[in-house]
FIKOLZA-1660 file (N, C-alpha, C; in steps of 0.1 Angstrom, whole numbers, plus 5000, padded with zeros to 4 digits):
% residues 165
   i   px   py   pz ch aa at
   1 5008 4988 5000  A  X  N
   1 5000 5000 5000  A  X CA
   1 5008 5013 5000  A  X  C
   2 5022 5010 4997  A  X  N
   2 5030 5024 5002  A  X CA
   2 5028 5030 4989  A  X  C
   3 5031 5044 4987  A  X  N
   3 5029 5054 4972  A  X CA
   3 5041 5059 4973  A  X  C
   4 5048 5065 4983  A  X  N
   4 5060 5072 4982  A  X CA
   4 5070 5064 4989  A  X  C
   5 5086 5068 4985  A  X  N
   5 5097 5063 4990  A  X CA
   5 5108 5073 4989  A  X  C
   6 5115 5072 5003  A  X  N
   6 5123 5086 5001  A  X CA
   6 5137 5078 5001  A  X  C
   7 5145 5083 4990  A  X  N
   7 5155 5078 4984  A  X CA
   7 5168 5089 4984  A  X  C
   8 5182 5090 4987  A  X  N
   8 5192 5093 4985  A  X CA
   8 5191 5101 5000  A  X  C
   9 5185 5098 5009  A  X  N
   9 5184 5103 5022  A  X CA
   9 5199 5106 5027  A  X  C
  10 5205 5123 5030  A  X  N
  10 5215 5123 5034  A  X CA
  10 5223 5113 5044  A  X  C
  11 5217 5109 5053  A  X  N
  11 5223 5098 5065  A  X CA
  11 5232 5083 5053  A  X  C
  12 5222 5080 5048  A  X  N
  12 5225 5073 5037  A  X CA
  12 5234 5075 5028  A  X  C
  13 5235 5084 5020  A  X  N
  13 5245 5091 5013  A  X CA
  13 5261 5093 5024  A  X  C
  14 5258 5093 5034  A  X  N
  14 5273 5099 5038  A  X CA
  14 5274 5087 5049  A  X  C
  15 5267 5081 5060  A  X  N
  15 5269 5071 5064  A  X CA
  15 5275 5054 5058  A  X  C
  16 5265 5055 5047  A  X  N
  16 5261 5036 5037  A  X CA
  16 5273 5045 5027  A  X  C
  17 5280 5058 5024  A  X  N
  17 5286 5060 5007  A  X CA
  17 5273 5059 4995  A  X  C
  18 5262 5052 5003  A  X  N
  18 5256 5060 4986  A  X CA
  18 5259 5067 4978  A  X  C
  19 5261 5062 4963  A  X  N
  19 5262 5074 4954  A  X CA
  19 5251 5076 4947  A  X  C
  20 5256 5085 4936  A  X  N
  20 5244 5094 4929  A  X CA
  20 5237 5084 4918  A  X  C
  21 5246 5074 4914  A  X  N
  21 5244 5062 4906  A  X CA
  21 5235 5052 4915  A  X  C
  22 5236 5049 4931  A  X  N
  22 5233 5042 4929  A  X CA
  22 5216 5050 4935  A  X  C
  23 5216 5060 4938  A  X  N
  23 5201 5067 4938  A  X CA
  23 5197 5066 4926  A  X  C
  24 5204 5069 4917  A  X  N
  24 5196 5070 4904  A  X CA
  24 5188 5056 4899  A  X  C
  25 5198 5040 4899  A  X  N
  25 5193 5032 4903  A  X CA
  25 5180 5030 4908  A  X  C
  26 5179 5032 4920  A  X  N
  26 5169 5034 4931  A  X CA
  26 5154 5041 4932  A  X  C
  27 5156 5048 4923  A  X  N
  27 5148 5057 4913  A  X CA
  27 5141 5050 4906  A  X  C
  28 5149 5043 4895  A  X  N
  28 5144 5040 4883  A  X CA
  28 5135 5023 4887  A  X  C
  29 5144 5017 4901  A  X  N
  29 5129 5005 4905  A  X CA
  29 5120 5016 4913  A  X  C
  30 5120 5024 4918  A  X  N
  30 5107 5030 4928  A  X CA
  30 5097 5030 4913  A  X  C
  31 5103 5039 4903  A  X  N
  31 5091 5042 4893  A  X CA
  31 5086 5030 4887  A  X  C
  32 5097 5018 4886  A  X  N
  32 5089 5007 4877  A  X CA
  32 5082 5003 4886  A  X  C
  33 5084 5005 4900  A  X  N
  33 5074 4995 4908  A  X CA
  33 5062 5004 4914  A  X  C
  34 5058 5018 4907  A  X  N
  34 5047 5024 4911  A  X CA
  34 5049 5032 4918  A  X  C
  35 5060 5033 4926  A  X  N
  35 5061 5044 4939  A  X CA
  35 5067 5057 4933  A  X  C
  36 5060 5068 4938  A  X  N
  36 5068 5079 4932  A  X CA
  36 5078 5087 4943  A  X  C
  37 5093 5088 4942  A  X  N
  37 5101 5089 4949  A  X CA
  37 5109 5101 4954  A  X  C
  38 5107 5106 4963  A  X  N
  38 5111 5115 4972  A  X CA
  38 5129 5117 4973  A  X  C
  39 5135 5123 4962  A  X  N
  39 5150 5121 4959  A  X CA
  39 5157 5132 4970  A  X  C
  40 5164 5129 4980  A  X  N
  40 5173 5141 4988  A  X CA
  40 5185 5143 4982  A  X  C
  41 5187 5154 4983  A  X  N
  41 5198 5159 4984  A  X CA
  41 5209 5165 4992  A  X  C
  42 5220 5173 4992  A  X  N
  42 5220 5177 5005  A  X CA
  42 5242 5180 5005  A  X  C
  43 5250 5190 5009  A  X  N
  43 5259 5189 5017  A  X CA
  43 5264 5180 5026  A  X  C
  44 5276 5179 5026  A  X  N
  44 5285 5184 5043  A  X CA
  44 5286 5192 5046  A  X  C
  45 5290 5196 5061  A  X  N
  45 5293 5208 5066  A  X CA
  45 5306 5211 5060  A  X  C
  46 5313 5200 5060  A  X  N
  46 5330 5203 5049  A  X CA
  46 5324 5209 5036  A  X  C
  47 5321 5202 5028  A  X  N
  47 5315 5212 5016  A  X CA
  47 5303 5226 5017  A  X  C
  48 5299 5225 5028  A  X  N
  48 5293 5240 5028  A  X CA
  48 5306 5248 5031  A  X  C
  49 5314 5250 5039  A  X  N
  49 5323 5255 5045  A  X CA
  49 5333 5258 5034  A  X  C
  50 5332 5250 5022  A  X  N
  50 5341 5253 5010  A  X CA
  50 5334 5262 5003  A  X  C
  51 5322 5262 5008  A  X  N
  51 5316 5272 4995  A  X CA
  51 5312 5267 4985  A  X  C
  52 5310 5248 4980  A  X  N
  52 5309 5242 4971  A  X CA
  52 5289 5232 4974  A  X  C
  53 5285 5243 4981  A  X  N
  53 5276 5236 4983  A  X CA
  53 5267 5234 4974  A  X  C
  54 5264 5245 4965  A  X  N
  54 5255 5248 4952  A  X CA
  54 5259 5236 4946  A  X  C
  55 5270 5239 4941  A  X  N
  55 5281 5226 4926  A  X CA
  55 5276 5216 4933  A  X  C
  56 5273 5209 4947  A  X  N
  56 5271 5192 4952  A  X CA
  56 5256 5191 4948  A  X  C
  57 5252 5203 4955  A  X  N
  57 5234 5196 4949  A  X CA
  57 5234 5198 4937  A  X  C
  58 5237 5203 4928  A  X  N
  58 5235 5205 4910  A  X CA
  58 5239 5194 4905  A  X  C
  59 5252 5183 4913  A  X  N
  59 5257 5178 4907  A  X CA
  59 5249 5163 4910  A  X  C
  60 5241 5163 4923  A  X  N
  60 5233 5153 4928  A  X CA
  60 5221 5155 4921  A  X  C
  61 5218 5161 4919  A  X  N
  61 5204 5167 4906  A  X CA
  61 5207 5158 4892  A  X  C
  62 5216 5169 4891  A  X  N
  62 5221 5157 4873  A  X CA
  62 5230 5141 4874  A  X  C
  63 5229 5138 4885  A  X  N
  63 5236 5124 4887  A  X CA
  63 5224 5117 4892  A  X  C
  64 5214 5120 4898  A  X  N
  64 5207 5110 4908  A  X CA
  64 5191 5113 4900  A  X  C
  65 5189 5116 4890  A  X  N
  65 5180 5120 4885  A  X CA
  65 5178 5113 4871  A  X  C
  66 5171 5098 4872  A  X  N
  66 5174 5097 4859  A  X CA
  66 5164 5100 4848  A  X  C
  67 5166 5100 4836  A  X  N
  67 5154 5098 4824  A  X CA
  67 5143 5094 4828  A  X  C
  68 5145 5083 4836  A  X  N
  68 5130 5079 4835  A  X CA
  68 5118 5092 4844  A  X  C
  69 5124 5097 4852  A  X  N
  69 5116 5105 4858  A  X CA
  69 5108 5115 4853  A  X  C
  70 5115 5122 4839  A  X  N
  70 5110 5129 4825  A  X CA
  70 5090 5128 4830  A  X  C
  71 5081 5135 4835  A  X  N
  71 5066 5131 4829  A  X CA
  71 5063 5122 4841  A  X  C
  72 5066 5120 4853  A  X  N
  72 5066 5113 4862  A  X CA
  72 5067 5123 4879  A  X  C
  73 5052 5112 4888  A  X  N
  73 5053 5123 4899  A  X CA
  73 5065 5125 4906  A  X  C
  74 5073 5131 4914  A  X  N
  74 5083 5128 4922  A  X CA
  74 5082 5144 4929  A  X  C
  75 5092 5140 4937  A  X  N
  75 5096 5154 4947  A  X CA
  75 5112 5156 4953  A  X  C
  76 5119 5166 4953  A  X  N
  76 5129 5166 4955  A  X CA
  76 5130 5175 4968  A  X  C
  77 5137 5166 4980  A  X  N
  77 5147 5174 4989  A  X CA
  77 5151 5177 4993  A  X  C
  78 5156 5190 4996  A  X  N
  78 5167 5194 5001  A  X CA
  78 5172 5191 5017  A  X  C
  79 5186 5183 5022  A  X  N
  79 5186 5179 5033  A  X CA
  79 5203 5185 5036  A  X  C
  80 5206 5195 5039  A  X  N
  80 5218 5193 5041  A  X CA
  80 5225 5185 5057  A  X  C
  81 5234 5179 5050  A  X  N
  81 5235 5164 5055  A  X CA
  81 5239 5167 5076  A  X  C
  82 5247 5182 5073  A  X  N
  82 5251 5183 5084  A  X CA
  82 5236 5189 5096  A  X  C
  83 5231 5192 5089  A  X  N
  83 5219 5197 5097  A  X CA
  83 5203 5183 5102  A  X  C
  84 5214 5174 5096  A  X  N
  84 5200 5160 5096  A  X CA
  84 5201 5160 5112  A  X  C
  85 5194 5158 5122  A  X  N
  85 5195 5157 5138  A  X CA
  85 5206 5160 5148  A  X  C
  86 5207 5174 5141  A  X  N
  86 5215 5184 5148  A  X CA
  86 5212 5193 5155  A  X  C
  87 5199 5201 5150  A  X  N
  87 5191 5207 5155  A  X CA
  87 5198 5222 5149  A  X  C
  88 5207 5222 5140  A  X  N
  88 5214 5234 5133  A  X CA
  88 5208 5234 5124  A  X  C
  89 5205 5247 5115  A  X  N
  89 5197 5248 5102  A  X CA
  89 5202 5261 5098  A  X  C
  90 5205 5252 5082  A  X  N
  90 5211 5270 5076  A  X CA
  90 5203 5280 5073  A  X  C
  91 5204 5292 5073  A  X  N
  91 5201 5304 5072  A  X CA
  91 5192 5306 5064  A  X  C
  92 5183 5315 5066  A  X  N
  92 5172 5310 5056  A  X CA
  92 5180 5322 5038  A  X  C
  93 5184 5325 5040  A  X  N
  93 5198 5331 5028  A  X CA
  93 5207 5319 5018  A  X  C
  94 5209 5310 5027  A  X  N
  94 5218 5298 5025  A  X CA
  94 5202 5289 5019  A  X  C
  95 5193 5285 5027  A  X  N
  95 5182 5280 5020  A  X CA
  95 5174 5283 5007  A  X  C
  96 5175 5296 5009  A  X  N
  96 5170 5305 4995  A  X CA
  96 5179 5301 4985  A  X  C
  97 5193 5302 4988  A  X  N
  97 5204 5302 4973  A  X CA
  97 5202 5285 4972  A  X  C
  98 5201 5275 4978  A  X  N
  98 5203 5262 4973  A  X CA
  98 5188 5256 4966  A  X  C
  99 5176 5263 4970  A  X  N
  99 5165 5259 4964  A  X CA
  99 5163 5267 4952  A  X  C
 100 5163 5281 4945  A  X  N
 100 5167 5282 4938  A  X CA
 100 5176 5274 4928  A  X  C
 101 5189 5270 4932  A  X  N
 101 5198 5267 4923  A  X CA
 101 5192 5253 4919  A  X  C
 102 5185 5249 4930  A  X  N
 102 5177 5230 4928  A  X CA
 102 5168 5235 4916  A  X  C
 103 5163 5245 4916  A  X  N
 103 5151 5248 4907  A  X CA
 103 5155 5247 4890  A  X  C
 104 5164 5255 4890  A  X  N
 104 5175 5257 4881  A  X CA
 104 5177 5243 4874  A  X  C
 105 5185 5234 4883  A  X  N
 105 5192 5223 4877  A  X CA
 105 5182 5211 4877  A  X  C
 106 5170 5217 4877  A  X  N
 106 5158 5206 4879  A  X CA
 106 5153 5210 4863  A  X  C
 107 5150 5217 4860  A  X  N
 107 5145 5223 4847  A  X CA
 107 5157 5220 4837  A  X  C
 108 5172 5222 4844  A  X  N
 108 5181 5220 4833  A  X CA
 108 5179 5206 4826  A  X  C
 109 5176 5196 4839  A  X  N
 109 5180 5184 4837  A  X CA
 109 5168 5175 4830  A  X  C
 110 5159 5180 4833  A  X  N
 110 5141 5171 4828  A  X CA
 110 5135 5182 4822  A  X  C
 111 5140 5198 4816  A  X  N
 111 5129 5205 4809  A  X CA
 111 5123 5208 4815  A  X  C
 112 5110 5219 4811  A  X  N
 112 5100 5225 4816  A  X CA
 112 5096 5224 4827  A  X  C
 113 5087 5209 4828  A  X  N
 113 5077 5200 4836  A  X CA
 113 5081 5208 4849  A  X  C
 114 5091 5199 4855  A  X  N
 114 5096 5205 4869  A  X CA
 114 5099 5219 4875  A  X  C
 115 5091 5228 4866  A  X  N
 115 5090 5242 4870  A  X CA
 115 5087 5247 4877  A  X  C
 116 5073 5239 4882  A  X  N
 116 5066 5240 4892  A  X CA
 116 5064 5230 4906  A  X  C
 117 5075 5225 4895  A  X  N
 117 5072 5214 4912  A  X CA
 117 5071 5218 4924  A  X  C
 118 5069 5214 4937  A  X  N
 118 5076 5220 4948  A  X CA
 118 5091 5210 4954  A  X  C
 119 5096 5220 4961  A  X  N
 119 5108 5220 4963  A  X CA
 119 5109 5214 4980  A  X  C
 120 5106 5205 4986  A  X  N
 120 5107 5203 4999  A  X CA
 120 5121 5206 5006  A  X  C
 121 5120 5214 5019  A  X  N
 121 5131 5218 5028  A  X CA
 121 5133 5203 5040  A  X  C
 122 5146 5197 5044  A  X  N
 122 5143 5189 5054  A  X CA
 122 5158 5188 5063  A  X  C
 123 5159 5190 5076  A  X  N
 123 5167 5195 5082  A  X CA
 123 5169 5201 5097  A  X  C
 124 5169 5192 5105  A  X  N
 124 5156 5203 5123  A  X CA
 124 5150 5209 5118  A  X  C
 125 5139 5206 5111  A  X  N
 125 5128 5219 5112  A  X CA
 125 5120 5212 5123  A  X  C
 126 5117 5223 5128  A  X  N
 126 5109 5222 5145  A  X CA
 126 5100 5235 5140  A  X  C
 127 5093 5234 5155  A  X  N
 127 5078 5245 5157  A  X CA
 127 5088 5258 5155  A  X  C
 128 5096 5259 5161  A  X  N
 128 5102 5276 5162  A  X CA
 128 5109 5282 5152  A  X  C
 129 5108 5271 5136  A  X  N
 129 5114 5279 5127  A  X CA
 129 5103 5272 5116  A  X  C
 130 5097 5262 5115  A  X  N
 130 5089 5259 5106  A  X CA
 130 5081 5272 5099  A  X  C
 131 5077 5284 5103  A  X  N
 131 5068 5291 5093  A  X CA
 131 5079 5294 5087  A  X  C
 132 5090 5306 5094  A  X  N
 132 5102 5308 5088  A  X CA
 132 5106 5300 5075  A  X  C
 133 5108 5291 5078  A  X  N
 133 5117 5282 5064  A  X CA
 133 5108 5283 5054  A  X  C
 134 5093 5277 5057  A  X  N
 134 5085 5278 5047  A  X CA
 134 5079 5288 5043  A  X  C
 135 5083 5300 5042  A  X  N
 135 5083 5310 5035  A  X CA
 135 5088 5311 5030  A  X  C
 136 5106 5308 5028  A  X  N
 136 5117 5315 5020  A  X CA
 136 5115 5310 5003  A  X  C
 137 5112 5317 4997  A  X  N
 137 5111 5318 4978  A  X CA
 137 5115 5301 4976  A  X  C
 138 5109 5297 4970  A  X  N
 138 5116 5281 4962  A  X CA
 138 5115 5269 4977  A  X  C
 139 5107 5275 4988  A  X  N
 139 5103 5262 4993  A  X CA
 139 5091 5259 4995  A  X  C
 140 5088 5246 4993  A  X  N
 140 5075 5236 4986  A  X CA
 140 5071 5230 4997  A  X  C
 141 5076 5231 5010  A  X  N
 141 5070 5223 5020  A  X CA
 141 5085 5215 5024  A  X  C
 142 5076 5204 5036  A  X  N
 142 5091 5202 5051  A  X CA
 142 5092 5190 5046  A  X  C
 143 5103 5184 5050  A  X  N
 143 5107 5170 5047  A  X CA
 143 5108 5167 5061  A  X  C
 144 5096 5167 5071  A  X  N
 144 5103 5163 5088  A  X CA
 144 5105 5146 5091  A  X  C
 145 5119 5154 5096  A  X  N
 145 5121 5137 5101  A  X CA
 145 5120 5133 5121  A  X  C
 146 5127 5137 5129  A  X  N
 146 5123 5132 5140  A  X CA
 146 5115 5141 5146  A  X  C
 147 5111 5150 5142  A  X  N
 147 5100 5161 5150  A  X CA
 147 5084 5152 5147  A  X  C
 148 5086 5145 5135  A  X  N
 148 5073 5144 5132  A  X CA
 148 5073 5129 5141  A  X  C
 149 5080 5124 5148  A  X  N
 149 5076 5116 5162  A  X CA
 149 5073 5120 5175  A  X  C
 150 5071 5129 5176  A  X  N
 150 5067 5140 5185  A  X CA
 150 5056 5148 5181  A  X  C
 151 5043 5143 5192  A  X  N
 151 5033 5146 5183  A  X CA
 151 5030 5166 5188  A  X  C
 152 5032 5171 5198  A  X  N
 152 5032 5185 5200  A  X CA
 152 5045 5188 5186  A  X  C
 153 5053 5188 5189  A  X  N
 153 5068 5191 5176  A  X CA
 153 5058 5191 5164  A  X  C
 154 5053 5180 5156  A  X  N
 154 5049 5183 5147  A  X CA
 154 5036 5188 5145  A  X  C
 155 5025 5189 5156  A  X  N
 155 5013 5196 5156  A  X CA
 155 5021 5214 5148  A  X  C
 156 5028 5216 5160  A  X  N
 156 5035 5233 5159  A  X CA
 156 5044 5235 5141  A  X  C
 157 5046 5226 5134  A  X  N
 157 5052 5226 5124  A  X CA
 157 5039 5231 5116  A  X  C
 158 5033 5218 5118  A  X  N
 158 5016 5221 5110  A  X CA
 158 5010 5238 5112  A  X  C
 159 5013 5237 5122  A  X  N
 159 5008 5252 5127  A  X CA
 159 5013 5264 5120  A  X  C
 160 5026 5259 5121  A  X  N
 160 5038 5268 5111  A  X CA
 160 5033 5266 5098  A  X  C
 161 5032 5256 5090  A  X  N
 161 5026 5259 5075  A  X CA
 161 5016 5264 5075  A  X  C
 162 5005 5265 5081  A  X  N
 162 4996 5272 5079  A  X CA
 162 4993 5288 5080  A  X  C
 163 5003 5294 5084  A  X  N
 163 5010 5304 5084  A  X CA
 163 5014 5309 5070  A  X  C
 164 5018 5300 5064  A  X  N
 164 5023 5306 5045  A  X CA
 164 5011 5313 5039  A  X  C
 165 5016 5320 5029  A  X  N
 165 5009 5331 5022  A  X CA
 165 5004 5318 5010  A  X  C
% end
């Protein structure tokens, strides 16, 4: 009965070495097998700190993104790796420039379609920054991960989206 599957999950990517091949992989059975797939992306804090954060997700966009997804439901990500159950979260400036640039290299890589997609944010979002994030230009909604086991934590998130214009 499941519909969605979230795939290239930072923890995974830098814990397991996942690569972008083998998301792409991973991809391409979610879609033969029906499920439409929830692709992350995402930094290190070493590669934010270089400044090479943009170039990693552009380049996990056009590596982890295959053909078949062309005309197909899906959703993309954004998780920077250092921020997964940290309770750190980048700037909503740093958020803005990497969802953008996802937007960018979504459209470069599959055309039009994905113009409108939305762009999910995921990363400690909690009650006290959830409206925040989800306001900043180019984000599509939360990707929560352990707040949403906590059922006040994600009541207040909910609360927080409902808050968007």
């Amino acid at each position: 009965g499941a519909r969605l599957v979230i795939l290239g999950h930072s923890e995974r990517r830098a814990g397991f070495g996942e690569t972008d091949a083998n998301v792409a992989d991973k991809v391409r059975a979610a879609v033969r097998a029906g499920l439409e797939p929830i692709v992350c992306v995402g930094e290190t804090l070493e590669q934010r700190d270089a400044g090479q954060a943009v170039d990693v997700v552009r380049a996990q966009v056009r590596e982890s993104l295959p053909d078949e997804l062309a005309g197909k439901a899906f959703a993309l990500a954004y998780e920077p790796v250092w921020a997964i159950g940290t309770g750190r979260t980048p700037t909503l400036e740093q958020i803005e420039e990497v969802h953008r640039a996802l937007r960018a290299a979504l459209t470069q890589r599959l055309g039009g379609e994905p113009a409108s997609m939305p762009i999910l944010y995921g990363g400690s979002v909690k009650p006290s920054n959830a409206s925040e994030i989800l306001a900043v230009p180019e984000v599509g909604g939360a990707l929560v991960g352990g707040a949403s086991l906590k059922a006040d934590d994600f009541l207040g998130i909910i609360a927080g989206a409902g808050t968007r214009d």
